[in-house]
C-alpha positions in Angstrom: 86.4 1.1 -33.1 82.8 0.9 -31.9 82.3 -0.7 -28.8 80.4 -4.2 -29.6 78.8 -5.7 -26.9 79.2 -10.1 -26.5 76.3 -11.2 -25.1 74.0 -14.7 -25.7 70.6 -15.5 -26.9 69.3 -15.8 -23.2 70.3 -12.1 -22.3 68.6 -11.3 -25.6 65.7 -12.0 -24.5 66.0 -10.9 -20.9 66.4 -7.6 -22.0 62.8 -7.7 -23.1 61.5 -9.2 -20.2 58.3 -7.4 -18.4 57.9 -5.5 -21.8 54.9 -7.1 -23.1 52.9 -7.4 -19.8 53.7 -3.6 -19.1 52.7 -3.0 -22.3 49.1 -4.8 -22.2 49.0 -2.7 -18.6 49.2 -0.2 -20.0 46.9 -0.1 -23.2 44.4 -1.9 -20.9 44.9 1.7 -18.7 44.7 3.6 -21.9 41.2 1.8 -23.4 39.9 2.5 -19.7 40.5 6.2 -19.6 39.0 6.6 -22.6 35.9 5.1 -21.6 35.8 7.4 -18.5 36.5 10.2 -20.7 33.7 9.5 -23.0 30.7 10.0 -20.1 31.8 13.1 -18.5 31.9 16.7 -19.7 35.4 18.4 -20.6 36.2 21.5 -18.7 37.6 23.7 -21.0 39.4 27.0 -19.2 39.3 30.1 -20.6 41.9 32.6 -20.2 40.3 35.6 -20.7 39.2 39.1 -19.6 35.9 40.1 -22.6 32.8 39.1 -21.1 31.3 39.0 -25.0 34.2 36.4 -25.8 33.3 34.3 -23.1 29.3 34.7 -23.9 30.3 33.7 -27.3 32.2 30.4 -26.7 29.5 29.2 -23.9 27.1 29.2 -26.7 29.3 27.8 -29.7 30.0 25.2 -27.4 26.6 24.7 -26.0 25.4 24.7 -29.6 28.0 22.3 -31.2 26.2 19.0 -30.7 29.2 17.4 -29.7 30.1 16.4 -25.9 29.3 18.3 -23.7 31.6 21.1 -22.5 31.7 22.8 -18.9 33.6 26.5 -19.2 35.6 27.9 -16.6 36.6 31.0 -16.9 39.5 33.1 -15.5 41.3 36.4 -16.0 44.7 36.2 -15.3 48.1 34.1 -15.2 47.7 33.3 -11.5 44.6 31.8 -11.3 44.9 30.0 -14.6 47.8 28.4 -12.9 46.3 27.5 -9.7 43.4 25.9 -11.6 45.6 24.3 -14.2 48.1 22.4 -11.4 44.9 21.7 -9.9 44.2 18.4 -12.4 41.0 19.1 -12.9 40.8 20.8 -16.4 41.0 18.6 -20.1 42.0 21.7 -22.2 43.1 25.6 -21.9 42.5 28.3 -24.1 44.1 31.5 -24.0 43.0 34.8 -25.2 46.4 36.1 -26.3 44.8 39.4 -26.2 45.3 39.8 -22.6 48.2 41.3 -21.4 51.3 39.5 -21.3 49.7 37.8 -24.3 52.5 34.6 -25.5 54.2 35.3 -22.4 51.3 34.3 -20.1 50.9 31.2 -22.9 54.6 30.5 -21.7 54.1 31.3 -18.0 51.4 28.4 -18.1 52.8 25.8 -20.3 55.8 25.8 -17.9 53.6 24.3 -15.4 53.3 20.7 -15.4 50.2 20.1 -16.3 47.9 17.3 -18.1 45.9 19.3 -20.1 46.8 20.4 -23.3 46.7 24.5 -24.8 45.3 26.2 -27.3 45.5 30.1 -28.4 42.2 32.2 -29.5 44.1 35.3 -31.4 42.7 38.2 -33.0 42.5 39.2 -36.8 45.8 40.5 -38.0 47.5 38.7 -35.0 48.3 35.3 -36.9 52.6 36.1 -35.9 51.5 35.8 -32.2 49.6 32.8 -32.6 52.2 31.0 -34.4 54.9 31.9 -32.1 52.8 31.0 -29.2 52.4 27.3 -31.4 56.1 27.6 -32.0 56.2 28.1 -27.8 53.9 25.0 -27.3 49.9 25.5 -27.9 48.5 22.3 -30.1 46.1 24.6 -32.3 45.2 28.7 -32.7 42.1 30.1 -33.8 41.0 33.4 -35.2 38.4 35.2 -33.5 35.5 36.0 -36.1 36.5 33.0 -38.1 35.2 29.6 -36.3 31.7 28.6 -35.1 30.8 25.8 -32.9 31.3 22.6 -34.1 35.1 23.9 -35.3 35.5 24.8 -32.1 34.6 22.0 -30.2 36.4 19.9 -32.9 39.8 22.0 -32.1 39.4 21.4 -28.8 38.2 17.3 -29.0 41.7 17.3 -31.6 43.5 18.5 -28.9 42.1 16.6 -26.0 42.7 13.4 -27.6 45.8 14.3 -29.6 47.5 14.9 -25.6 45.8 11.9 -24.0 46.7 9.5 -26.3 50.4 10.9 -26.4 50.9 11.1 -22.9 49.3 7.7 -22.4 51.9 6.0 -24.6 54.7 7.7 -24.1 57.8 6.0 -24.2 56.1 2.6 -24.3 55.0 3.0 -28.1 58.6 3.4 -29.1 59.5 0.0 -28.4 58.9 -3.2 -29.8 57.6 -5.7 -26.9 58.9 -8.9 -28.8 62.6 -7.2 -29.3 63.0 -5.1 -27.1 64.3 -2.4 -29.5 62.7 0.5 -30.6 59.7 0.4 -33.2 59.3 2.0 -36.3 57.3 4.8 -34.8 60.4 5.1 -32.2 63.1 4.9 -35.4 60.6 7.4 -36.9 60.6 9.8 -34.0 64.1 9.6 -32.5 65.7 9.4 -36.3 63.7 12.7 -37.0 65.8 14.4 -34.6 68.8 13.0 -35.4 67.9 14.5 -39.0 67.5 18.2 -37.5 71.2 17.4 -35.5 73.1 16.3 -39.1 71.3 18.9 -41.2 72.8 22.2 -38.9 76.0 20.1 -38.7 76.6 19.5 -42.3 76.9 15.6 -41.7 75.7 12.5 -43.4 73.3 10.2 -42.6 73.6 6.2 -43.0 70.5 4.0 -42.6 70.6 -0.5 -42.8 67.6 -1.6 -43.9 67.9 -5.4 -43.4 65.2 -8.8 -42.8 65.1 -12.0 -41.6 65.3 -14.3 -44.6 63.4 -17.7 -44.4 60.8 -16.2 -41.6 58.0 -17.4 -43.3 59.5 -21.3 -43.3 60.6 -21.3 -40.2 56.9 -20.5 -38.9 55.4 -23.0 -41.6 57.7 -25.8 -40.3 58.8 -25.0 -36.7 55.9 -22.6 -35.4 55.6 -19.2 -34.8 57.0 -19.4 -31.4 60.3 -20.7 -33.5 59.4 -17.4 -35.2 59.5 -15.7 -32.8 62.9 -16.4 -31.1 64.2 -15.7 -34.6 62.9 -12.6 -34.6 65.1 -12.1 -31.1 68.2 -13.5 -32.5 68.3 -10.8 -34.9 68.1 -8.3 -32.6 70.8 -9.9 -30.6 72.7 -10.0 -33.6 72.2 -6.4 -34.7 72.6 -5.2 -31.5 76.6 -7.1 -31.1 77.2 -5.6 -34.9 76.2 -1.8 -34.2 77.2 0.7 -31.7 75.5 1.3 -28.4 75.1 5.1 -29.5 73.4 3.5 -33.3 69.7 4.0 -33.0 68.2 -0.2 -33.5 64.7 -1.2 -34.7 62.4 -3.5 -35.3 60.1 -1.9 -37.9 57.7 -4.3 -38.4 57.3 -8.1 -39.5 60.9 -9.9 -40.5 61.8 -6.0 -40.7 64.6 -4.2 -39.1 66.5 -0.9 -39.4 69.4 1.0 -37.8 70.3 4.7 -38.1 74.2 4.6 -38.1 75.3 7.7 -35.9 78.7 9.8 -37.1 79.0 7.0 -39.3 81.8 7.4 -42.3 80.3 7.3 -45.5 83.4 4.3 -46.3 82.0 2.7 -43.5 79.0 -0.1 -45.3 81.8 -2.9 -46.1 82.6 -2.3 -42.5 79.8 -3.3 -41.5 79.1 -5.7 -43.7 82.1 -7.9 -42.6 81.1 -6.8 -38.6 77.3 -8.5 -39.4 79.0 -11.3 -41.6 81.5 -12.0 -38.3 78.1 -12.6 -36.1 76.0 -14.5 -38.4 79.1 -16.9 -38.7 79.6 -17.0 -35.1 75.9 -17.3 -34.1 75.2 -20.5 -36.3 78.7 -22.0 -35.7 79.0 -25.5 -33.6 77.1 -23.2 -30.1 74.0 -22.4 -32.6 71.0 -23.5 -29.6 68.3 -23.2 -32.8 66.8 -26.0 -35.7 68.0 -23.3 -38.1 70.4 -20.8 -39.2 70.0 -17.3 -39.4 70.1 -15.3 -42.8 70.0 -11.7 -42.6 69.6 -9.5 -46.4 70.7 -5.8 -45.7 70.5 -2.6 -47.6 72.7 0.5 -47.1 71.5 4.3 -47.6 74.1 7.2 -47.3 73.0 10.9 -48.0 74.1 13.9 -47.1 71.6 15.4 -44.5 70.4 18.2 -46.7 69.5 16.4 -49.2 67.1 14.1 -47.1 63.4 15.1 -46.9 62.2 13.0 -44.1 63.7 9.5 -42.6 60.9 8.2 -44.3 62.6 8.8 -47.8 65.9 7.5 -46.3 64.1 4.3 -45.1 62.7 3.9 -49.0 66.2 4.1 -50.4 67.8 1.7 -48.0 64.6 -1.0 -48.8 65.3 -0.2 -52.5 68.9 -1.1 -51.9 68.0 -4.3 -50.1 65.4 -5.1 -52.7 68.3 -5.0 -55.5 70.8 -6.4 -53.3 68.5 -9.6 -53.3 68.3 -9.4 -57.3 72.1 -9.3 -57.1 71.9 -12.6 -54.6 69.5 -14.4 -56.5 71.0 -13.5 -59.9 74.7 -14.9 -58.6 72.5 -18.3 -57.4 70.8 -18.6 -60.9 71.8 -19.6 -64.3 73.1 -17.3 -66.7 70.4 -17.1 -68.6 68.0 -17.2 -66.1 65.5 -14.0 -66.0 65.9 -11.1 -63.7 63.2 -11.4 -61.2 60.8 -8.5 -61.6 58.0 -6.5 -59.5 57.6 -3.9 -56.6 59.2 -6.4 -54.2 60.4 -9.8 -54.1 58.9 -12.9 -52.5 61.2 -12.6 -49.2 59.1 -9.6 -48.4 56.1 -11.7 -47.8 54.7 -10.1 -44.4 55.7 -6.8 -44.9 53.9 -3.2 -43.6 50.9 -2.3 -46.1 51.7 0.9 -47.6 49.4 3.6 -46.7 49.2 6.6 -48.6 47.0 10.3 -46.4 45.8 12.6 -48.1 44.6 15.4 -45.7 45.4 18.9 -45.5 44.3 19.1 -41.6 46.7 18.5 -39.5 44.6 17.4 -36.6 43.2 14.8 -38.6 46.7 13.6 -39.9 48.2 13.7 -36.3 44.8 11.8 -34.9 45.4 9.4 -38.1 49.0 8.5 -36.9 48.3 7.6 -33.1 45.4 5.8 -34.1 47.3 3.6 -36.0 50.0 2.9 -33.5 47.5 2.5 -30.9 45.3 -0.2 -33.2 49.3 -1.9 -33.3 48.8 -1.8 -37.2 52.3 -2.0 -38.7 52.8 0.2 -41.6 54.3 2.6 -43.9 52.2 5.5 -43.3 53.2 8.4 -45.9 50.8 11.9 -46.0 50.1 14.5 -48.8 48.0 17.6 -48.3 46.7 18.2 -51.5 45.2 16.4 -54.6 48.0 17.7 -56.6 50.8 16.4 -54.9 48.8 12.9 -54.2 48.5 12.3 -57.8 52.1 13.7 -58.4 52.9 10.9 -55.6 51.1 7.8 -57.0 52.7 8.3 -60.1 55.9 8.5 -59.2 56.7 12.2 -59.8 59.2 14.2 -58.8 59.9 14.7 -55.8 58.1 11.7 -54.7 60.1 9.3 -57.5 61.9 7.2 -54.5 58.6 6.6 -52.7 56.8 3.1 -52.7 53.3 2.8 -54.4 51.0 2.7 -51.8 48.9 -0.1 -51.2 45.7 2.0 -50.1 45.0 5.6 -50.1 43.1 7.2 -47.2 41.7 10.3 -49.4 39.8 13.6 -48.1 37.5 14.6 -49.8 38.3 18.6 -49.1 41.3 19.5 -50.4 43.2 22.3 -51.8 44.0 22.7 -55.8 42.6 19.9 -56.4 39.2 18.0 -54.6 39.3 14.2 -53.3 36.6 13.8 -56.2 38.8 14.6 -58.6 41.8 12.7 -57.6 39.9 9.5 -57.6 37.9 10.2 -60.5 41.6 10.3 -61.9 42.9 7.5 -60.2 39.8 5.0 -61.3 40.7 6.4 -65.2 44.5 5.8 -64.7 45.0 1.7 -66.0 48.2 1.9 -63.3 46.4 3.3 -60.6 43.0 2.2 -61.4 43.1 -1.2 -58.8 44.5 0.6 -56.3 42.0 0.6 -52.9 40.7 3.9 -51.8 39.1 4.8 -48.2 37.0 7.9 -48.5 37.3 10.4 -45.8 34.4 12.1 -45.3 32.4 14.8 -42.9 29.1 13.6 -43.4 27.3 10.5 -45.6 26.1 12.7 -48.2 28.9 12.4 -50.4 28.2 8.3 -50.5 25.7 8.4 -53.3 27.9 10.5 -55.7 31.0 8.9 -55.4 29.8 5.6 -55.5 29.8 5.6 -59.8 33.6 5.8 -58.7 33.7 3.1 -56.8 35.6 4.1 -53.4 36.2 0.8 -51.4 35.2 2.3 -48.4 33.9 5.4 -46.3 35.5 6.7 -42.8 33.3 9.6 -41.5 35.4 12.3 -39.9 36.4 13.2 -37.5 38.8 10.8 -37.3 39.2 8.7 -33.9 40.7 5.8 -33.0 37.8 3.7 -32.8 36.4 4.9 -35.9 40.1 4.5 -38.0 39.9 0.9 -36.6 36.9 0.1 -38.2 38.1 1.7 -41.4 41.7 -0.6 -41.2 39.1 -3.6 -40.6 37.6 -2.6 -44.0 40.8 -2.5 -45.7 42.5 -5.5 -44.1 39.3 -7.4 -45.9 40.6 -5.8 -49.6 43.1 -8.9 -49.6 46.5 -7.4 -48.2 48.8 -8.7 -46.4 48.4 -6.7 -42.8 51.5 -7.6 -40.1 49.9 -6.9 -36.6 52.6 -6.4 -34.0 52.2 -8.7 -31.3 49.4 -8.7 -29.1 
């Protein structure tokens, strides 16, 4: 029997307490480094022993027209070392032509440093580089096969990727009004859990629940009301599920749980355990002005069969979103219609669906801490070509148990199939013809032509977090519904 914890409201909430102060610490720490990292040069070491390769990059990144880069160059593991544990260097690249080659990558990723790595291979040598990725270096490039401004847009990637990371940490994968994780912490520590069940041959159960009546109990009572309903339910969740479940808040009334080793027999199980709590919490002891109503969804796959937790998170909402049709059906007349649409009413509040299309992974990984760190709550799902974005917005195969996305970030490079092309598509499609577009761009050129297509918006790459802020700004203005996690 799982082990359920009986606790009140009151320790509820204490086990939040000194989250959201920590929290605006810390972002307040975060917003300042950045500003101190935006007026001084990066120092960039080089790893290296060919005084041509080292000519070469002082002039690519002398000649990008970015920030301005200070290279420091060394020749061998030792001193790399002694200047990386130093502190004073933003990002390493390494020649994996000198000898030792990954092994010297290794030998100085071992030491804990704050500045990210990055290999420079040779032609012909793209199995070294990627095992040195596999072995922890953020990008690799080919020598021969990047100029400047690639370069210094690798190495700003990487820079930024590791700063913001390290910045948040932990902190991000928490919710500061709950106390339990966040959907970026269900994403990330669910993920894992993925890897675990696929090599054991298990099954994977997701709850996909809400709050029902939110949205009245803020209209009537306040959004401080709100707000402690919000904490009830994670009380509540937390006494139904097992310490070892993985909890979370995943944005708005919105709330999922990864069921660990759970039976595949085991949903009326818990169904009765949540049933049990509910009844106990608004029994004759109920402290609040109203009573809590929680709607839940179950998903139960076998691990192999489960793309991402993403997909399993879409099946569990679908299975909430009919288990309200069910509920509602049962409280209607016979002949009463079947309510219809992409979501019912009791999802007012929930995460805009965001669909990226972007076949750099820089840009996508930038994307997705950007919009954690602008504590924008939603459903971030990413393509990498125009085929499979179209393929995705209508529903295709293997993308049929996805949600239509509410916007579309689109690049306008892509492979088999050009951004143009997709939205030129999209804008002649009646179903997908209303849906908003933000055009990803390198440089304002591209405006003029695209504009008989009528994009909704323009985000000039690359992508940053204050720049992806101002292009959510835009698209919170196109009339969605956008759920900002507490401030």
């Amino acid at each position: 029997m799982p082990n359920i914890r009986s606790h009140q409201p009151e320790d509820d909430r204490l086990a939040t307490v000194g989250a959201h102060s920590q929290l605006r610490r810390r972002m307040g720490e975060i917003r300042a480094e950045a500003r101190a990292f935006e007026r001084r040069s990066s120092v960039v070491l080089f790893v290296g022993e060919d005084p041509s390769d080292v000519r070469l990059l002082d002039e690519m990144l002398h000649s990008s027209g970015m920030e301005p880069f200070e290279l420091v160059v060394v020749a061998d593991r030792v001193a790399a070392h002694e200047r990386v544990t130093h502190g004073d260097v933003d990002v390493v690249l390494v020649d994996l032509s000198v000898p030792g080659g990954v092994d010297s990558f290794s030998a100085l990723s071992s030491a804990k440093s704050v500045a990210p790595f990055l290999v420079l291979a040779r032609a012909g040598d793209e199995r070294l580089a990627l095992d040195a990725v596999r072995a922890g270096a953020q990008d690799s490039l080919v020598k021969g096969r990047f100029d400047g401004p690639l370069l210094a847009q690798s190495l700003r990637y990487a820079i930024e990727r590791h700063r913001m990371t390290n910045a948040l940490g932990d902190q991000l994968l928490l919710d500061e009004l709950t106390g339990l994780h966040n959907r970026r912490g269900f994403v990330t520590l669910a993920t894992q859990d993925l890897g675990v069940a696929r090599r054991g041959k298990q099954s994977l159960l997701v709850a996909f629940g809400d709050l029902d009546g939110l949205k009245s109990i803020n209209d009537t009572l306040g959004h401080a009301e709100g707000d402690e309903a919000l904490r009830d339910v994670a009380g509540i969740l937390r006494r139904t599920f097992r310490d070892s479940d993985l909890i979370a808040r995943i944005g708005g009334d919105e709330y999922a749980v990864l069921v660990r080793s759970a039976e595949a027999n085991g949903v009326e199980a818990l169904r009765r355990r949540l049933n049990h709590q509910l009844k106990k919490f608004n029994g004759e002891a109920n402290p609040r002005r109203y009573r809590i109503a929680i709607s839940i969804g179950f998903a139960n796959r076998p691990a192999e069969s489960v793309t991402s937790i993403e997909s399993l998170l879409s099946l569990a909402d679908r299975a909430l979103y009919l288990e309200k049709r069910r509920r509602d059906g049962q409280a209607r007349a016979a002949d009463a219609p079947v309510p219809r649409g992409p979501a019912p009413s009791a999802h007012e509040g929930r995460p805009i669906e965001i669909l990226l299309v972007e076949d750099e992974p820089g840009d996508i990984e930038l994307t997705q801490l950007a919009l954690v760190q602008a504590k924008l709550q939603n459903r971030l799902s990413v393509v990498h070509d125009g085929a499979e974005a179209l393929a995705f917005l209508r529903g295709e195969s293997p993308y049929d148990a996805m949600p239509r996305p509410d916007v579309v970030l689109l690049d306008l490079k892509l492979p088999k199939q050009g951004g143009a092309q997709v939205l030129e598509e999209m804008r002649g499609d009646e179903e997908l013809r209303d849906i908003p577009v933000v055009i990803l761009t390198g440089t304002n050129a591209e405006h003029a032509e695209l504009k008989a297509l009528r994009p909704d918006a323009f985000l000039t790459k690359p992508v940053d977090f204050e720049r992806l802020a101002q292009a959510v700004g835009t698209v919170a203005n196109l009339g969605f519904t956008i759920v900002k996690l507490p401030a």
